[in-house]
N, C-alpha and C positions, 0 to 999 in steps of 0.2 A: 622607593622612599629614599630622601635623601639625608644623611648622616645626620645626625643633630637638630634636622629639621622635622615641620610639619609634614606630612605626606604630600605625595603630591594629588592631583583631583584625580582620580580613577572613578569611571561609569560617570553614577550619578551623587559618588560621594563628596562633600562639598567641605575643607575642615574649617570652610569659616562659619560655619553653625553647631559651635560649641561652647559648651555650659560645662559647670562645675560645680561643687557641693563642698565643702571643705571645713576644719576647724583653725580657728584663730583666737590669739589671744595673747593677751601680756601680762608682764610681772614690773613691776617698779617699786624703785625704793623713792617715797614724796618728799623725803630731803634731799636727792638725787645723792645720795652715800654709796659709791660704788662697792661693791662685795664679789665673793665667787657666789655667795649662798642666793644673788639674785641669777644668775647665770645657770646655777644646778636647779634651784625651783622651776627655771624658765622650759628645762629639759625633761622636767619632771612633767608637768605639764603638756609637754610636747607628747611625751609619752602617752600620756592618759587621753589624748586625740587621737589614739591611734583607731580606734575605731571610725575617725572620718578619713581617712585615707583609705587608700587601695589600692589591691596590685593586679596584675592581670593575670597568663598561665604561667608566668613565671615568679613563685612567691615571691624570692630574695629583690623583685625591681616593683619599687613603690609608685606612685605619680607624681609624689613627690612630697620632699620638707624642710624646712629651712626656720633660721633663726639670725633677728637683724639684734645689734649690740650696739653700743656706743664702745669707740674706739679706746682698748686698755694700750695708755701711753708707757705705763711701764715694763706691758710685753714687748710692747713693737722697741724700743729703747734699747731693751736688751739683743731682741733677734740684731740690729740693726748693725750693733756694734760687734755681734758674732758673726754678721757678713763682712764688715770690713768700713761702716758707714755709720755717719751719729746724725742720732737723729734729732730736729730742732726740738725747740720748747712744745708742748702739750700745744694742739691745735695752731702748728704751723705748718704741720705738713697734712696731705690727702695722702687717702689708702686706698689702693684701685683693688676692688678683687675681681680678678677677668677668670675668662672660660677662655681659651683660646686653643687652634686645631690640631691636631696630634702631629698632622705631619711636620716636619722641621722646617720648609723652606716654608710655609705660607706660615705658621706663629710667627716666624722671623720677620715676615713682612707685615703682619700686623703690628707686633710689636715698634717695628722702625715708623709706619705710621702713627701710633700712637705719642712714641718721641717725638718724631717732627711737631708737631701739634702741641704738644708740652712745651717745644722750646717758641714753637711761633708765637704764643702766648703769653713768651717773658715767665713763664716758669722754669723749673728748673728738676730733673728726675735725680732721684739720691739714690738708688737702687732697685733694685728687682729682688724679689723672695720665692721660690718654690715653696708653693703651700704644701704642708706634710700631710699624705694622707695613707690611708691603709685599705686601698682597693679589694681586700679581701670580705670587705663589710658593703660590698653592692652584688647589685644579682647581676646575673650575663647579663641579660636584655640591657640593662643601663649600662655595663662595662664596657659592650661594645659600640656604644655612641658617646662613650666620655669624652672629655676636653680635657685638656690641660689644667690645670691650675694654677696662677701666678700670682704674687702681688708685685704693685708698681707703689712704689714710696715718692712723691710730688713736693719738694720745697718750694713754699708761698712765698711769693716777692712780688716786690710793687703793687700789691692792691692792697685795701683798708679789709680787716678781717670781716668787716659784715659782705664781702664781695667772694670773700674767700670760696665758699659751695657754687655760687654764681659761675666762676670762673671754671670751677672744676668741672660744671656741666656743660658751657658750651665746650670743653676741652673734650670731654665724652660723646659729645655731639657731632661735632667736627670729625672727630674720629670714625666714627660708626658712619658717618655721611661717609666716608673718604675711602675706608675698607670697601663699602658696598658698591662702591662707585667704580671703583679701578677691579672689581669682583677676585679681591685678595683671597676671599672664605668662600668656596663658594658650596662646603658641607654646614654653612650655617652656624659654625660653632661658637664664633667670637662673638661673648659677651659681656655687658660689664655689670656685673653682678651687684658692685657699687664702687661711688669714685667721691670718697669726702673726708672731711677734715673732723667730722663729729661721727657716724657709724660706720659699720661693717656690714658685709651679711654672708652667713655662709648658707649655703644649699645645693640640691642637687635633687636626681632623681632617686630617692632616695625612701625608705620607710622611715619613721619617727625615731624608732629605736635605733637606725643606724647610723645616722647625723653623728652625734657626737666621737661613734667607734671608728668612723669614716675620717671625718676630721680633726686631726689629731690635736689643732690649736683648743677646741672649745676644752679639753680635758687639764690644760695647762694653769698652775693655781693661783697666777699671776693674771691671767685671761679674765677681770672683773669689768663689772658695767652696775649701773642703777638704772639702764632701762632692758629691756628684753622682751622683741616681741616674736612670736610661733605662728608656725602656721602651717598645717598640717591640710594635703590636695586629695582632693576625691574627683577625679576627672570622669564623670558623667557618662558624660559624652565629646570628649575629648581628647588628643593623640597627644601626651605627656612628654615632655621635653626636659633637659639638665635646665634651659633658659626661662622658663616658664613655670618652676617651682616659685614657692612665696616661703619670705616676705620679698618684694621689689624694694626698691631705694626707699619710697616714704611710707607705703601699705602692706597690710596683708588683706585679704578681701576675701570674704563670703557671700557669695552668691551669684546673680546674673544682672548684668544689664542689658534690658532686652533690648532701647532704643542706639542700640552700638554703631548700627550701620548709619543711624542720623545724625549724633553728636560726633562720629570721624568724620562725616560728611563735612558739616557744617563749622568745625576748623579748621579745613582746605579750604572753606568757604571764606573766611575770617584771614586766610596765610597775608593778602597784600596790605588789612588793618591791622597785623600784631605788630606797634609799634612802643619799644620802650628805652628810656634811656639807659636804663639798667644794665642793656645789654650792646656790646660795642660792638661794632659794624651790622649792629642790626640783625632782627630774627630770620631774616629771610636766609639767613647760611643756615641755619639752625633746623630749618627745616627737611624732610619731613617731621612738623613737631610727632605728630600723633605716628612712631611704627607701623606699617602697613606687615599682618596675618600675624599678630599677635595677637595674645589672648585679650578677654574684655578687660581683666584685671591691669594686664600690661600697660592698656592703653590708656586706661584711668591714670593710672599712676604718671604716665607722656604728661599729662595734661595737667594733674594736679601740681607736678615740681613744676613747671611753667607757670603758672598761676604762683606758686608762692615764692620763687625764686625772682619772678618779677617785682617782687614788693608785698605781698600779700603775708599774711599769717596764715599758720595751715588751719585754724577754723576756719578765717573768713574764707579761705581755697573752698574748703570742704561744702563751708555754707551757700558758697556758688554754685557747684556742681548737684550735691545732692540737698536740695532745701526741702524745709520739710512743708508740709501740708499748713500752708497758711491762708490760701482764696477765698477759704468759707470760716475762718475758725475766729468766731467772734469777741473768741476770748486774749488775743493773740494783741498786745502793745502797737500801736496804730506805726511808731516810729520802726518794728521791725518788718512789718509787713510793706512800710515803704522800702525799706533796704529790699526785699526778696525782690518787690516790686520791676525795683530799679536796677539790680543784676541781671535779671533774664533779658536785659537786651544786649546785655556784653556776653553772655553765656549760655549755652543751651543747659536745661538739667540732663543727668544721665539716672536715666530711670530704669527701675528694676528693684527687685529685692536685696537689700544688701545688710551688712554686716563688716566697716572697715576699720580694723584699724590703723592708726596712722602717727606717726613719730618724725620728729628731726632732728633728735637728740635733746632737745631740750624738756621739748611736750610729750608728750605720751597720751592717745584719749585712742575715741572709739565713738563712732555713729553708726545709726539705725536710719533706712531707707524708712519714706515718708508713711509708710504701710505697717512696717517693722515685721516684716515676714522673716528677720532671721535673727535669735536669740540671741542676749549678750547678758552677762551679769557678773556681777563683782564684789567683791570683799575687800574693805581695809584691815589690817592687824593692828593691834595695839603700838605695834614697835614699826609701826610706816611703811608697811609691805600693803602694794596695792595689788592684787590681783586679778583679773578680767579674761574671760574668755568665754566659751560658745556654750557653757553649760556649769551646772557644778558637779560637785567631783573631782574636779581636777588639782584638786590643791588642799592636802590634808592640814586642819587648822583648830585647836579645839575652840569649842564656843565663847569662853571664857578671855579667848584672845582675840576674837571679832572686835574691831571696836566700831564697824560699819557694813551694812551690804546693801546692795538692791542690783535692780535691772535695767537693763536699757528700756528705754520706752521708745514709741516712733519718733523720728525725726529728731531725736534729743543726742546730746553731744556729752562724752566724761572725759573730763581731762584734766590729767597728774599735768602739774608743771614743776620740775626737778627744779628749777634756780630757784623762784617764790617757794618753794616747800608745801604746796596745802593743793587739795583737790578744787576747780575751779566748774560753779556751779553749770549749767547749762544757759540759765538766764545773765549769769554774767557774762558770761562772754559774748551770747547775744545781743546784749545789750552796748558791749563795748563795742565791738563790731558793727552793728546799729546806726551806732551815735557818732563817727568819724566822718562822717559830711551829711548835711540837710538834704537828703535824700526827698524827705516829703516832698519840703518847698522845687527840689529839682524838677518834682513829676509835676505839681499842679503849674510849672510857667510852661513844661514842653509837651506834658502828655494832652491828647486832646481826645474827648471822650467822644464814642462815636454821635450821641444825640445832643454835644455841641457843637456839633457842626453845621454849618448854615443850610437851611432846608433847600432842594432842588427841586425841580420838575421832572422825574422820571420818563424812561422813555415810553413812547405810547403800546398798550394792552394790543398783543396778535389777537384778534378777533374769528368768525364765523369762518368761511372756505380760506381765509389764510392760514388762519391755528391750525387746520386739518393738513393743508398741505404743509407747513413747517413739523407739525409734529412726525409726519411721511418721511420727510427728510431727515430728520435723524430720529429715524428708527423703532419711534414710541409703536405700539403695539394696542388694541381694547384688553388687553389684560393687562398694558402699566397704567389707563387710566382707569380701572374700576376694581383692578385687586391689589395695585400698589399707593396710587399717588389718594382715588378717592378716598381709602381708607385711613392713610396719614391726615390728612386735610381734616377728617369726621373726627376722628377719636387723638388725635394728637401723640402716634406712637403705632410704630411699623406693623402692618398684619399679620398676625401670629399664622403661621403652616405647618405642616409637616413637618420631623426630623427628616426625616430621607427625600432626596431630589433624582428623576430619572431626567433630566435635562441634560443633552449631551452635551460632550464639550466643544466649547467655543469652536476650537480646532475640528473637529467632527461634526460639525454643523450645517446640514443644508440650508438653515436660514442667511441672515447679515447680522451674525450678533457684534455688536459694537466690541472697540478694543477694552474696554472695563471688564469683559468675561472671556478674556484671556487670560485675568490673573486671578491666585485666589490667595486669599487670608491666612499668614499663619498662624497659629494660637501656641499658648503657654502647654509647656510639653516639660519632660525630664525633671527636673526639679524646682520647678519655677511654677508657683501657684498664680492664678486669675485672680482677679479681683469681681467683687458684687456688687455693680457698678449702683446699684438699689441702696445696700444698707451701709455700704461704705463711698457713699457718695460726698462725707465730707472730705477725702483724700485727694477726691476727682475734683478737674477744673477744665473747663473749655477755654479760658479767658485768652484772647488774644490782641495780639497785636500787630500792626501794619507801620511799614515807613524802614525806613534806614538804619541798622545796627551799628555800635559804636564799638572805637576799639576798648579788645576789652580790658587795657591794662590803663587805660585815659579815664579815670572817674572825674567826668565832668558832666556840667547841667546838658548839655547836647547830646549826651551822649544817650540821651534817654527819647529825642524827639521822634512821637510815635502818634499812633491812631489805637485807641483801647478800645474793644470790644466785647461785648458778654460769650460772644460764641462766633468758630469760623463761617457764619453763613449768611445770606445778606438778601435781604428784599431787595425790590428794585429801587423803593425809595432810598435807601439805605446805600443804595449803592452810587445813585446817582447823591447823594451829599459828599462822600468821599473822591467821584470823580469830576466835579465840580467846586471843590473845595478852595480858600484863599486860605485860608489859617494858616499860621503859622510860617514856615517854607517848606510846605508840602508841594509837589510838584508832578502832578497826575496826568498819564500818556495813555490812550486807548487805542492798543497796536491790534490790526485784522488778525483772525485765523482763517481768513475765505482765500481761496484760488481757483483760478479757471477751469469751471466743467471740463472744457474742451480739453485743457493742457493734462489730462491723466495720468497716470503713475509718476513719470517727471516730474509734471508740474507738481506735485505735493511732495517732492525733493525738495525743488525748488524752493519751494514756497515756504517749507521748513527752514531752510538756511537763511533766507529774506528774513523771515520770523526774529532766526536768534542774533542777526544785523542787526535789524531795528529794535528789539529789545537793548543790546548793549551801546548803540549810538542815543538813545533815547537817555540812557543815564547817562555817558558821556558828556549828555545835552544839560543834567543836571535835574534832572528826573528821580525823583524817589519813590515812586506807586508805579507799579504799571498796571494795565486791565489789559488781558488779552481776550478779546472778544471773538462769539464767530454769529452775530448779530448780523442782520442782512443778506441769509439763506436765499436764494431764488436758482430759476433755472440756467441758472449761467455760472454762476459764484457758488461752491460748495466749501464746508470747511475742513480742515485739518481736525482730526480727533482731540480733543479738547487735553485727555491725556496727554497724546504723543507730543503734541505741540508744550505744554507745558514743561512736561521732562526733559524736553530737548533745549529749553530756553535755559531753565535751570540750571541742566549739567552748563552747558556752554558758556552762561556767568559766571558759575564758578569756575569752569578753567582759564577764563579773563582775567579773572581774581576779583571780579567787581558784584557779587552774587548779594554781598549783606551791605551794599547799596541802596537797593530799593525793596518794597515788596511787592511777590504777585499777588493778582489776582485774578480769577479766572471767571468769566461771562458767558454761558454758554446756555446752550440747550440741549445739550446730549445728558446731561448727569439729571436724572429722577432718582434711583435706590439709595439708599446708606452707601451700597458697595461702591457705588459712582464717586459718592463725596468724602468716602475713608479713602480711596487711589488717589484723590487730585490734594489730599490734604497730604497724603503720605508719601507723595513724590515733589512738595517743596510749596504749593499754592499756601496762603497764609489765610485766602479766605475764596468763599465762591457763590456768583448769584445765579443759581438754574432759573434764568428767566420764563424760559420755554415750559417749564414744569410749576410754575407759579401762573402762568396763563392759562395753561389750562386747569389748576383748580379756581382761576376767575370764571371760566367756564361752564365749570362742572355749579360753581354758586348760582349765577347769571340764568342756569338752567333748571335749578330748581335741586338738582341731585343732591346736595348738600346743604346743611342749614346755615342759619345766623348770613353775616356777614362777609364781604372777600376779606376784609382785613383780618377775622377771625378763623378765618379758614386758612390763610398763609399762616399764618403764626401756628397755627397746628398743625401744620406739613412743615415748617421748620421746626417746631420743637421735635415732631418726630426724627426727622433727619439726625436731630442733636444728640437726642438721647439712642440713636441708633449708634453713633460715633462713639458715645460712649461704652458703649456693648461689645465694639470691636477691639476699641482700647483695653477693653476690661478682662477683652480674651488673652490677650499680648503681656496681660501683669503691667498693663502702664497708663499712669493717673494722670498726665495732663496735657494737654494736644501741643502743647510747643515741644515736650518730647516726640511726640507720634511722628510731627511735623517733619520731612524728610527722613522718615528712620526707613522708607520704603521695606516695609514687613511684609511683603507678599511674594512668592513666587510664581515664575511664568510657566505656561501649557501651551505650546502652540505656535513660540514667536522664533522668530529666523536670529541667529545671532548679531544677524547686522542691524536688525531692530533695535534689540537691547544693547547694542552696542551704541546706538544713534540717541537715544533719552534714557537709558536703564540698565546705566550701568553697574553691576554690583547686586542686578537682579537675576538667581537663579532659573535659567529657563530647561528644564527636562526635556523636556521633544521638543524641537525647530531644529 
């Protein structure tokens, strides 16, 4: 284990599959009137969460607790002028609170880092402060992985104060790039706990109760604020850190996101389109935006100050990452479900159960993930104390000075705004949010709905001794056409079995089981509930989309130009209108998966690399769809795994930088199960046509085996497939397939590490 940090991987333990449980919560005054008595409530409070925290065999070390503040200008004033330095006017300077490494020559060098970076920036540092604390109030275990503690005081010059946070973050960013780079830290310890002109935050590894006995400023009676938010860590299942305590710079956060590994994905994916002016010399210094083996919370939080320091408001931030359940909800204002509409092509959601709250000094609120699996509720006082946190109880009040309470509900938003003075409803601000550009009209000139699209001629039906020999060739079996696919086709919904399977594993298999059962499905575990994908189906949504993603800080009508679809899975008619398509400037390429019988294990190297050439010169070309087909099976031409070939195109865009370019699609005849079309949905494909698996229930119709109609028959093996999708999703706790989309939730049995190294990466493989 290394000082400071996460462990490192030993055996089979992996620490980037961790989860958390924790309490959070705020105190504010709604005329934002700074006091100590919101400061002590706020502690108070922290307190009475002590039961969501925990420690391990060693009582006195917590997992952790912490409390963010808005900046008291008249303590900092005095400390400033007891070191030997005056401080400017109220929000003209930033307050860094850093973690930095014990030893003396590497703080030193971070610190001199840190400067440099100050002054390249045209700011200006006023001082350094040793934060006062009383190391008597943590347990061993925490004592000895502590940091330092410092403050850095930052004088603002040459920017307009609405740049002021802006500037201090790339100043933070820059820095932490430039430590990690030149490997100044390399016990992990430097960090910056916060770096602005409006909060603070103190924390550590720490119990509730010993926060403030620890840090000696929170006790100071000068030490006032009108916001105050808690938050109090129950690490699961997870190895607790000084840097990993809450609150982070904008949140405290309860619960899990479970589609983590998609939504980090897919902003590396986005790194060459995050373009904005906001930001001078451009985000690409800035990056890595998202921290890499930080916790899920951490990285929320990378993403949301990106999001609102580019321009945004932290609702609308919020309302882009986590929206709530609006696909099916009939009731829902036409004008906001075009805004949800028309973000999810600048933004993946991050889905999961959650519980965040989130401040900038200004706002103070709190949301509920689209499910609301994780409680929040709140009291106003008569005398403009707002209250909120993970339960009541925590904030003694008699009744008589309620002048308000209630609950969070799902997907719904509370939010104190300290300069206006009044609580701000949920529909207002949606609405405000909403209404900031013609979102509708954007979608109805670029979106284009898939059964707008001009009809085509599909390709011709594999018929009698060819069906049989293609279905030979990849793999199909008489038990995937008469206990899998017949039954989808008949009844519209997967064959119910057994709970227990003796099928060996892939790996142990004297048959050819395809690469699909090499991986398996993880599901919702430690404190993260499932969803019922049946009775809570209004949550759920398939609804997807194909075509090129826009930047996501550019709200323009282009930025929305796509292909809408009810669900990722496509007939063959369906498939050929989109690869046939003129509309719009849609621009569709149907790259092979086939290579040479002959050329063997090579040649499907080869062939691989060919692959992810002509996928990225294909966009190059100006290309925004791709199909990557493995159509035209014979004895000479075999395909590439429909998986392997797609995961490897995918990674490979994204390291291009050119990934939310186009979209895939995947054409194949290997995928018949759920399990086939949850892998190729879950490794980055946007939609997929099992041709091969759609022939043969023409087949099975043609033959008498099954009734009605082929066209009624596909439509029932696709809605099976659909609602099988959603079965997986439901297992995972996650409601809508553009989350699932690249969150690659499975791990491997069986595959070599230079496999998963070649398309899968970031997929745990146990034995290879």
């Amino acid at each position: 284990m290394s000082d400071g940090c996460l462990p490192s991987r030993p055996g089979l333990y992996d620490p980037s599959t961790e989860h958390d449980a924790c309490g959070v919560g705020f105190v504010a005054n709604v005329k934002g009137e700074k006091s100590r008595a919101i400061v002590e409530d706020a502690l108070e409070v922290l307190r009475r969460l002590a039961h969501r925290a925990a420690c391990g065999a060693d009582p006195e070390t917590g997992d952790g607790a912490g409390i963010l503040l808005q900046i008291p200008h008249r303590f900092f004033k005095a400390e400033g002028l007891r070191l030997g330095f005056d401080m400017p006017r109220r929000r003209r300077y930033g307050v860094g609170q850093l973690f930095l490494p014990p030893d003396p020559l590497q703080r030193a060098q971070c610190e001199r880092v840190l400067e440099e970076v100050i002054a390249e920036e045209g700011q200006r540092v006023l001082g350094w402060r040793d934060v006062p604390i009383d190391a008597r109030n943590v347990g061993p275990t925490a004592r000895a992985v502590m940091p330092v503690f410092r403050q850095i005081y930052v004088r603002m010059r040459r920017v307009p104060p609405s740049a002021y946070e802006r500037t201090l973050y790339v100043i933070r960013k820059l820095a932490e790039n430039r430590i990690r780079e030149r490997g100044l830290d390399p016990g992990g310890f430097f960090h910056v706990a916060s770096l602005s002109t409006e909060t603070i935050v103190y924390k550590g590894l720490l119990l509730p109760a010993q926060l403030p006995r620890f840090y000696l400023d929170l006790g100071a009676e000068d030490f006032v604020s009108a916001i105050a938010v808690v938050h109090s860590r129950f690490s699961t299942n997870t190895f607790p850190t000084w840097d990993l305590a809450q609150p982070f710079r904008f949140i405290a956060h309860n619960g899990e996101i479970n589609t983590l590994r998609g939504n980090v994905g897919w902003i590396d994916a986005r790194r060459s389109q995050l373009r904005s002016a906001k930001f001078h010399g451009g985000i690409e210094r800035l990056t890595p935006i998202i921290v890499p083996g930080k916790s899920d919370s951490a990285q929320f939080d990378n993403l949301l100050e990106l999001l609102h320091l580019g321009g945004r408001s932290l609702p609308h931030s919020m309302m882009m990452m986590i929206p709530e359940a609006w696909e099916g909800n009939p009731a829902m204002a036409t004008e906001r479900k075009d805004f949800y509409r028309y973000a999810s092509s600048l933004v993946e959601p991050w889905d999961g159960p959650a519980a965040i709250v989130f401040t900038d000094g200004y706002l103070v609120g709190a949301t509920l993930d689209r499910n609301g699996l994780r409680p929040a509720r709140w009291i106003q006082t008569v005398d403009d104390r707002v209250v909120l946190a993970s339960e009541t109880g925590v904030f003694d009040v008699p009744d008589d000075r309620i002048a308000a309470k209630g609950r969070l509900q799902p997907g719904r938003m509370f939010v104190v705004d300290t300069v206006e003075g009044r609580i701000v409803a949920d529909d207002e601000i949606k609405k405000d949010v909403s209404g900031r550009f013609p979102y509708g009209k954007w979608l109805d000139k670029n979106v284009f709905d898939l059964h707008e699209l001009e009809p085509s001629p599909p390709a011709p039906p594999v018929t009698g001794d060819e069906l049989t020999r293609k279905l030979r060739a990849f793999g199909y079996t008489d038990e995937d056409l008469s206990i899998l696919i017949e039954p989808m086709a008949r009844d519209g919904k997967e064959p119910v079995g057994s709970m227990g399977t003796d099928t060996p594993l892939a790996v142990l298999s004297d048959q050819s089981p395809t690469l699909f059962q090499y991986f398996h499905q993880l599901f919702a575990q430690v404190t993260n509930p499932p969803i019922d994908p049946i009775r809570e189906n209004l949550v759920m949504t398939l609804e997807t989309n194909i075509g090129p993603d826009g930047n996501t800080f550019d709200e323009t009508p282009e930025s929305c130009h796509q292909i809408r679809m009810p669900g990722p899975f496509l007939d063959n008619a369906q498939l050929a209108r989109i690869a046939n398509t003129t509309e719009g400037a849609f621009e569709t390429r149907r790259l092979s998966m086939l290579f040479p019988a002959a050329s063997g294990e090579d040649g499907l190297a080869a062939a691989l690399e060919r692959l992810c050439q002509e996928a990225a010169h294909a966009i190059d070309d100006g290309c925004n769809v791709l199909i990557l087909s493995d159509r035209g099976v014979d004895s000479r031409r075999v395909p590439i795994p429909s998986l392997l070939a797609l995961a490897a195109v995918n990674q490979h865009l994204v390291k291009e930088g050119i990934r939310m370019q186009a979209g895939l699609l995947v054409e194949t005849g290997e995928a018949r199960e759920v399990h086939d079309f949850a892998l190729l949905i879950g490794y980055g494909a946007a939609a997929v046509n099992p041709y091969l698996a759609l022939d043969a229930v023409r087949s099975l119709v043609e033959r008498g085996q099954l009734p009605g109609t082929v066209e009624e028959a596909t439509a029932k093996y696709l809605h099976a497939v659909e609602e099988g999708l959603l079965k997986v999703m439901s297992k995972m706790g996650i409601s809508t397939v553009q989350s699932y989309r690249g969150a690659q939730i499975f791990e491997a049995v069986g595959l070599a590490p230079e496999l998963i190294a070649r398309g899968f990466g970031g997929t745990p493989s146990r034995i290879g």
